[in-house]
C-alpha positions as CSV (number, residue, x, y, z in Angstrom):
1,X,-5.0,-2.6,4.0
2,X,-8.2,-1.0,3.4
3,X,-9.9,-0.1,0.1
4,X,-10.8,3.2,-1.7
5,X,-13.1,3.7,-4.3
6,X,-15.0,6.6,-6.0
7,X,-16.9,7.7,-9.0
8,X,-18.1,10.9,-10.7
9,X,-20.3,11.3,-13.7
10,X,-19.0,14.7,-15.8
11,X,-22.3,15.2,-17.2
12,X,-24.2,16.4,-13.7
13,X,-26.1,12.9,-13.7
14,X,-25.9,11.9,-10.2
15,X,-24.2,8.8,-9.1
16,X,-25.8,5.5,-8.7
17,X,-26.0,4.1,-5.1
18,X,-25.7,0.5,-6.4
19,X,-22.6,1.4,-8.9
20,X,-20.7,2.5,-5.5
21,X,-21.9,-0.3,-3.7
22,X,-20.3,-2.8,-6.5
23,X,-17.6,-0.8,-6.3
24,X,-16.9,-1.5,-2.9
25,X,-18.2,-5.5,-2.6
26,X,-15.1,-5.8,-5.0
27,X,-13.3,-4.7,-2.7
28,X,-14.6,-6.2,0.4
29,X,-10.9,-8.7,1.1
30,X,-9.0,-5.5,1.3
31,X,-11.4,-4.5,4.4
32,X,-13.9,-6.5,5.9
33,X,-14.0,-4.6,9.1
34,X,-16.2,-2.2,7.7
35,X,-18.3,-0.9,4.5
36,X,-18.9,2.9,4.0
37,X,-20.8,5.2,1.3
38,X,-21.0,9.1,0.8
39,X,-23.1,10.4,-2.1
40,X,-23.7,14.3,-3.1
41,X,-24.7,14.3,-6.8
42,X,-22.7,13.7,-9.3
43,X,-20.1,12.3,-6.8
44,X,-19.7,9.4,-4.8
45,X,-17.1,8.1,-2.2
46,X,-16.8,4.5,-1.3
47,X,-14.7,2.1,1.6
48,X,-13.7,-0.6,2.8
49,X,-12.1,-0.6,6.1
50,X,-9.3,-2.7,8.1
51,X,-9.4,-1.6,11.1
52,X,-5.7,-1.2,12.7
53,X,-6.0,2.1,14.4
54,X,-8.4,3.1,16.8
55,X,-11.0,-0.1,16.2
56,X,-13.9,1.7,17.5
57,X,-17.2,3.0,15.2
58,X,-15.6,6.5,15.0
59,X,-12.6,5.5,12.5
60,X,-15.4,4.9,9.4
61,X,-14.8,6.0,6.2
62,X,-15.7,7.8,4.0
63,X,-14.9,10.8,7.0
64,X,-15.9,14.1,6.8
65,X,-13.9,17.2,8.5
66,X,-15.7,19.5,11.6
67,X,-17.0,22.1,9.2
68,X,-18.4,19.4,6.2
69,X,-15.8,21.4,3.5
70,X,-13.9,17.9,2.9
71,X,-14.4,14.1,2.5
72,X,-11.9,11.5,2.6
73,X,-11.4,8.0,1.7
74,X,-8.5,6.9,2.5
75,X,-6.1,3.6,2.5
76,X,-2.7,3.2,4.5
77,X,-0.9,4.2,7.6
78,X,1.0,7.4,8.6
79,X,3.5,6.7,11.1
80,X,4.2,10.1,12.2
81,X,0.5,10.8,13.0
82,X,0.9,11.3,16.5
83,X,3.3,14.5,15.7
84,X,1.1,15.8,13.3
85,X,-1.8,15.8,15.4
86,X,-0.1,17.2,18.3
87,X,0.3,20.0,16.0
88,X,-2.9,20.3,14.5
89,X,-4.4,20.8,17.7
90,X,-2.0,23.4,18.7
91,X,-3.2,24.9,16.3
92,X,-6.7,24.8,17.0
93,X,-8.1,21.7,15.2
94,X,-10.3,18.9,17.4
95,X,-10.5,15.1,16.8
96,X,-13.2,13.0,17.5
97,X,-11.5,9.7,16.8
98,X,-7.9,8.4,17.3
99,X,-7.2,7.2,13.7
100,X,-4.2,8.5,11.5
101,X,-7.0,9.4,9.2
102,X,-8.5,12.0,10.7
103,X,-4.8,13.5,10.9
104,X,-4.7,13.1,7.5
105,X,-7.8,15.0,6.7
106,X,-7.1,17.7,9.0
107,X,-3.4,18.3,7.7
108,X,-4.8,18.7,4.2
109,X,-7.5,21.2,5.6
110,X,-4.7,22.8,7.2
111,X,-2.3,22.7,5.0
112,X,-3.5,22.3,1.4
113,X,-0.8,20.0,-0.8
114,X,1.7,20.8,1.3
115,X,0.9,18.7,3.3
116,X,2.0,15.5,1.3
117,X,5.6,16.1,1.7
118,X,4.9,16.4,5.9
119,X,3.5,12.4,5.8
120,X,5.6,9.8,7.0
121,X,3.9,6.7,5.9
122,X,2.3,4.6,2.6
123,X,-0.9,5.9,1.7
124,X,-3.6,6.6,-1.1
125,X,-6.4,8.6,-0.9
126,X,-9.3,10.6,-2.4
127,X,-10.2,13.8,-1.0
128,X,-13.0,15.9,-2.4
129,X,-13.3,19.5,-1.7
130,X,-17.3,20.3,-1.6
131,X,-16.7,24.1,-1.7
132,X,-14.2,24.1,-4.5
133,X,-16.0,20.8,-6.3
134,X,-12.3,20.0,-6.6
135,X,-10.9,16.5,-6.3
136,X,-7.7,15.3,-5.1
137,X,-5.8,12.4,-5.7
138,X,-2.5,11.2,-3.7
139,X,-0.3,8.1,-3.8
140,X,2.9,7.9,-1.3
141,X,6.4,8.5,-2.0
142,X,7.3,4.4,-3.2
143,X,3.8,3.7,-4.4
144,X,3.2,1.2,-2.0
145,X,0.0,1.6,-1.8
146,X,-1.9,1.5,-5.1
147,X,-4.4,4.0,-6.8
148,X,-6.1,3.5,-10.2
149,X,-8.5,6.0,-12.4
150,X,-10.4,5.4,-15.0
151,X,-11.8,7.7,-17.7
152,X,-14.1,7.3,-20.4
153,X,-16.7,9.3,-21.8
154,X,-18.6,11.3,-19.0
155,X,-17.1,8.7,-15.9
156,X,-14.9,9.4,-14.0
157,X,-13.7,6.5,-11.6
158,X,-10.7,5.3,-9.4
159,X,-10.2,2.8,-6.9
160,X,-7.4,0.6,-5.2
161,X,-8.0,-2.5,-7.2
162,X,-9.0,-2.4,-11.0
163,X,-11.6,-4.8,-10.6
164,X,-13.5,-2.3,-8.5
165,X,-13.6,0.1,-11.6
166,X,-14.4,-3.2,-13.8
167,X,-17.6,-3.5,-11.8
168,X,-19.4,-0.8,-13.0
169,X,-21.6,-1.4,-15.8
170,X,-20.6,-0.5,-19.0
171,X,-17.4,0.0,-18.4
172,X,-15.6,-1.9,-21.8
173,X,-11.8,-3.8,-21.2
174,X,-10.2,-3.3,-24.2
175,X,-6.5,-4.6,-24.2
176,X,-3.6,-1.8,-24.5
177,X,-1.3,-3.1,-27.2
178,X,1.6,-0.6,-26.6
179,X,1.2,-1.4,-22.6
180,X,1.5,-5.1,-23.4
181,X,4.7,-4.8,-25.7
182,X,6.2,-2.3,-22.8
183,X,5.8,-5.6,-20.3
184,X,7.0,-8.3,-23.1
185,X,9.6,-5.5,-23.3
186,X,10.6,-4.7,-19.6
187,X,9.1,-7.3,-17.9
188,X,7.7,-4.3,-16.0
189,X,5.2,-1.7,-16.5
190,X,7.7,1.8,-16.3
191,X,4.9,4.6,-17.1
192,X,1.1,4.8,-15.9
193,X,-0.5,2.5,-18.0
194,X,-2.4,-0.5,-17.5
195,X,-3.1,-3.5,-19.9
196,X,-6.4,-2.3,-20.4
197,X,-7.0,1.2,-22.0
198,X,-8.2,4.6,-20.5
199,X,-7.0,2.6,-17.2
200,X,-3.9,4.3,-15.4
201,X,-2.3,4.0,-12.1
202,X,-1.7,7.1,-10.1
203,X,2.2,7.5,-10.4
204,X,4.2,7.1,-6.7
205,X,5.1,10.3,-5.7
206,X,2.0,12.1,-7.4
207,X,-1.0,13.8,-7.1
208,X,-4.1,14.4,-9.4
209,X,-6.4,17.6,-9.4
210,X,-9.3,16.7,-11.0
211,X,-11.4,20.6,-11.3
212,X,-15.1,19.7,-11.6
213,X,-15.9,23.6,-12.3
214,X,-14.3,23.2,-15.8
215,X,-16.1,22.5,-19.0
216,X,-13.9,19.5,-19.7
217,X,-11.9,18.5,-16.6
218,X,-8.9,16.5,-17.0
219,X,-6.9,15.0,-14.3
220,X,-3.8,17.3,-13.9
221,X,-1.0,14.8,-12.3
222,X,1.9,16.7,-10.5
223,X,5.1,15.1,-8.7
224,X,5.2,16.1,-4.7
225,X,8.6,14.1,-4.1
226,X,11.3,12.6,-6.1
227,X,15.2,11.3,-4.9
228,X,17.6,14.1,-4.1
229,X,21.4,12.2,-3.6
230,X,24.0,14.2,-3.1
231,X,27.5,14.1,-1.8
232,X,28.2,15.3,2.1
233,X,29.7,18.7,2.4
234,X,32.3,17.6,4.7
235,X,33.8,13.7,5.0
236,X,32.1,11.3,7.5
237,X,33.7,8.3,8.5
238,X,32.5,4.6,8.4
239,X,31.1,4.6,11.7
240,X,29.0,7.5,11.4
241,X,27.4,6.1,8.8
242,X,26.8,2.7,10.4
243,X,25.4,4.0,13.1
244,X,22.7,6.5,11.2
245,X,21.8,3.1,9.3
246,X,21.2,1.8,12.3
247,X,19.0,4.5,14.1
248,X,17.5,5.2,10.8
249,X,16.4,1.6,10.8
250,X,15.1,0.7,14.4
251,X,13.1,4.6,13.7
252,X,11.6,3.0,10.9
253,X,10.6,-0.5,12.2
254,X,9.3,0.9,15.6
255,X,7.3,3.4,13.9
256,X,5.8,0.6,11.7
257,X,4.7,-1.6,14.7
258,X,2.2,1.3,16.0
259,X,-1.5,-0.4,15.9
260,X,-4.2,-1.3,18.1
261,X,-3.9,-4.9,17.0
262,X,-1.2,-7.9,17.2
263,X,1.3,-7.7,14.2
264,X,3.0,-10.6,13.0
265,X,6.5,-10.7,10.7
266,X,7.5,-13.0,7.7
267,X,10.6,-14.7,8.6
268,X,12.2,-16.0,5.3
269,X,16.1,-16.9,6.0
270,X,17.5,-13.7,4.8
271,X,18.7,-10.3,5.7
272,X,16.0,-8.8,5.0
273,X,13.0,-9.9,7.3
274,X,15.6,-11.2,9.6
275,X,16.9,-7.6,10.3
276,X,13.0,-6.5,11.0
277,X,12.2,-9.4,13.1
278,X,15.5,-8.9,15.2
279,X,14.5,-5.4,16.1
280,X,10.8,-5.9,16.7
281,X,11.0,-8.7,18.8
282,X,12.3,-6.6,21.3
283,X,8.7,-4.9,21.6
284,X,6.8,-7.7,21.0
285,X,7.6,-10.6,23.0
286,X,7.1,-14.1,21.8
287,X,6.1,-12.0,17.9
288,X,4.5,-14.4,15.6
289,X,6.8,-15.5,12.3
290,X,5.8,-17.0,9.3
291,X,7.2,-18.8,6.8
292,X,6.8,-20.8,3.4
293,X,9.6,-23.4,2.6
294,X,9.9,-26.3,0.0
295,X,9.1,-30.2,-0.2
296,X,12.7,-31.2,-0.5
297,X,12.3,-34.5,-1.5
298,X,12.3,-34.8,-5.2
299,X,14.9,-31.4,-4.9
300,X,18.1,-31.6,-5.8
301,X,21.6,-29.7,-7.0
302,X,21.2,-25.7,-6.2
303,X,17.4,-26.6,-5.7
304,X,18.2,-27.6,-2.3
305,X,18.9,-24.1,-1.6
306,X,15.9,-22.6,-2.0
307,X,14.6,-23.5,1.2
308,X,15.2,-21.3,4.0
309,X,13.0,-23.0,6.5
310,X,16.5,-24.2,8.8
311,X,17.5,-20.8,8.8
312,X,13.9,-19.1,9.9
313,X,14.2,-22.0,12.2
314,X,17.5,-21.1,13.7
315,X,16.5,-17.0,13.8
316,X,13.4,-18.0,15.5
317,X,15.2,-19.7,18.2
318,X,17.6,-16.6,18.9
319,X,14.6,-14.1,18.6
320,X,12.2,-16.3,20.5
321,X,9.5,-15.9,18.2
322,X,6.0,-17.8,17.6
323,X,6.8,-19.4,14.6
324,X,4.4,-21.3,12.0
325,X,6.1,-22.5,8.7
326,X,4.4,-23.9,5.7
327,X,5.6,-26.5,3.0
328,X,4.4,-26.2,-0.4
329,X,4.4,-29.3,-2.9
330,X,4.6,-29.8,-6.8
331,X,1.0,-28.5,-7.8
332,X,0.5,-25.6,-5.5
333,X,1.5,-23.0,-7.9
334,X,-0.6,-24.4,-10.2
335,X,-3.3,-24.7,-8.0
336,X,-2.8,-20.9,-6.8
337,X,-2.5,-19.1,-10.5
338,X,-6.1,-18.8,-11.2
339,X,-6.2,-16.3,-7.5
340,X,-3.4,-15.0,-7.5
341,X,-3.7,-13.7,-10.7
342,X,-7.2,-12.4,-9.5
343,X,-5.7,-10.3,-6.7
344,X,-2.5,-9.2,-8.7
345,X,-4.7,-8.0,-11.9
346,X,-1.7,-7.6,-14.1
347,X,1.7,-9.1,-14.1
348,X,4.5,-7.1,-12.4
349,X,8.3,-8.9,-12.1
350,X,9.1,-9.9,-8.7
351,X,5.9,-11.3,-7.9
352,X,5.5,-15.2,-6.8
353,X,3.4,-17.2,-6.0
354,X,4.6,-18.3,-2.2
355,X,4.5,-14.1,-1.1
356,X,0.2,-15.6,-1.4
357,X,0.6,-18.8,0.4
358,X,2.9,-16.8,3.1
359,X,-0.1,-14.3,2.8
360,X,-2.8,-16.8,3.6
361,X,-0.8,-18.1,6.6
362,X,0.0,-15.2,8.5
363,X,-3.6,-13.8,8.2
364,X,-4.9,-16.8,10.2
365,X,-2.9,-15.5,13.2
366,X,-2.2,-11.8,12.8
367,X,-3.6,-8.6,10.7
368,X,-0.5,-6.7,10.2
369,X,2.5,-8.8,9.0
370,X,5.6,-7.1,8.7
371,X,7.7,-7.8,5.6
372,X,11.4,-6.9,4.5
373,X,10.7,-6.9,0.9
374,X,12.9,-4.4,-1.2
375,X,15.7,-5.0,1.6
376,X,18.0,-7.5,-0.3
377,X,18.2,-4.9,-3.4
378,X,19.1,-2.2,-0.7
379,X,21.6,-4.2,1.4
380,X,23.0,-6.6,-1.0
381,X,21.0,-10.1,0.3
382,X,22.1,-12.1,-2.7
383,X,25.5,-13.2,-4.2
384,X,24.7,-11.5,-7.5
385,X,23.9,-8.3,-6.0
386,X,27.6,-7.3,-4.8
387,X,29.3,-9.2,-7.2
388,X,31.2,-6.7,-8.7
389,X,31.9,-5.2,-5.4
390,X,34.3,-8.3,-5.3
391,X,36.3,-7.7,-8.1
């Protein structure tokens, strides 16, 4: 992951230098690879970079296009990049570096908005238009990758973390009271809000305009992509479909396992990160797995359950994998809350605390770690979830 951060003043002022730079030092786990700043007036552009693809110098951020119209800071991974940019330069366009974001910034030169519906991948980004004085704001399709903005009085800010924005001086948390009952309510947050006021989250699927021509600009959010199911014009039979699930799925692993450096997979037990390690094994021989299981020994009743450590043990064996495994012990939640609440900034259902210590393992090995979360809702991992299939 890498880290995006930016900040305009409304009233003309120009930006401070150090404000960016805090900005960006809160950032600095998401990338530690690389720190980048880009300043013209009123508006600033900052980075933190992990570099995946293409290592070298010529993949820092914040990037600027062959003719200086647009800047980028950008965080994520496009995995049809290599299409794109066989286009591009069809086309006539020139790369100086290797990196998917370079791609990016030359499809939306090319392309305008447009070009968020031709991007395979997770991403957020900023892009500002120096002719136009025009910013743009995108999130992906699932909102994998996150994007906040802040605005209050004559600042405008965003970043990928909250706490980036926080850093600025001056900038007052004040708790949102109807974003607070919506979680006690949901357990969830299911609009744009945050717990703190005038801080939103960019919705998946969006994009922002922000028009710095205007007397008063406002960020203008419009929806790019939203689910389109609909029934087949003709019957299909079972195998069909079983066998588009399984091209669709080896498509989207394989393309997932493009980088420049070694990538690991969590390896839980279930379906989920079973399936993914099953099919990138194949590429990567002897792939490193990780695990978190549970001290068993005060356990007991359905407790016993909950630790999937034979079973990653067992896959590991068939896909001939590295495989490291942690335990963790009454206490280590506990012990963990204080950071992980640090790096999650606001509660969201599903989150726990061994996704961190699984986290902290793998990154002592490996910089890309593959994970099959989401896939148990999809495919029915759990009893409960095709229950009523049964009756």
């Amino acid at each position: 992951m890498c880290g995006i951060a930016g900040l305009i003043q409304l009233d003309s002022s120009p930006v401070a230098q150090v404000n960016l730079r805090r900005m960006t030092d809160a950032l600095a786990h998401r990338g530690p690879d690389g720190e980048g700043h880009w300043t013209e007036g009123n508006i600033g552009l900052g980075h933190r970079r992990l570099a995946i693809i293409d290592l070298s110098p010529l993949g820092h951020q914040p990037m600027i296009n062959a003719d200086h119209r647009f800047v980028i800071s950008y965080n994520g991974e496009i995995y049809n990049y290599r299409e794109l940019r066989a286009e591009l330069e069809a086309s006539g366009f020139w790369f100086r570096s290797a990196t998917d974001t370079e791609v990016v910034l030359n499809a939306l030169a090319a392309w305008g908005i447009e070009a968020l519906g031709r991007l395979n991948g997770m991403f957020a980004f900023a892009l500002w238009d120096r002719r136009e004085r025009r910013l743009l704001l995108a999130r992906d399709r699932y909102g994998i990758k996150p994007l906040y903005y802040y605005r209050q009085g004559a600042t405008f800010a965003f970043a990928s973390e909250q706490k980036a924005i926080l850093a600025i001086p001056g900038i007052e948390r004040r708790l949102d009271t109807p974003a607070l009952l919506e979680y006690f309510t949901f357990q969830n947050f299911f609009t744009e809000r945050t717990l703190l006021q005038d801080m939103r989250i960019l919705p998946a699927g969006h994009f922002g305009v922000l028009d710095c021509r205007e007397p008063h600009p406002q960020l203008q959010l419009t929806r790019y992509w939203d689910f389109h199911f609909h029934e087949p014009a003709s019957s299909i039979e079972v195998e069909e479909y079983r066998e588009e699930l399984s091209r669709l799925f080896h498509q989207a692993v394989n393309r997932q396992l493009v980088a420049d450096v070694e990538v690991g997979s969590y390896l839980s037990g279930g379906m989920d990160s079973g399936a993914i390690t099953a099919i990138a094994a194949r590429c990567y021989p002897y792939l490193k797995s990780f695990t978190c299981g549970f001290d068993l020994s005060s356990a007991s009743g359905i407790e016993l359950s909950f630790d999937e450590r034979l079973k990653a043990e067992a896959m590991s064996a068939r896909f001939r994998t590295e495989h490291y495994e942690m335990v963790l012990k009454a206490g280590d939640m506990e012990r963990v809350l204080p950071r992980l609440a640090w790096h999650l900034e606001e509660p969201r259902v599903g989150q726990s605390y061994p996704n961190y210590y699984a986290a902290r393992l793998a990154g002592k090995f490996v910089k890309v770690v593959m994970s099959g979360a989401g896939g148990d809702e999809l495919f029915g991992g759990y009893p409960w979830r095709c229950w009523s299939a049964r009756l």
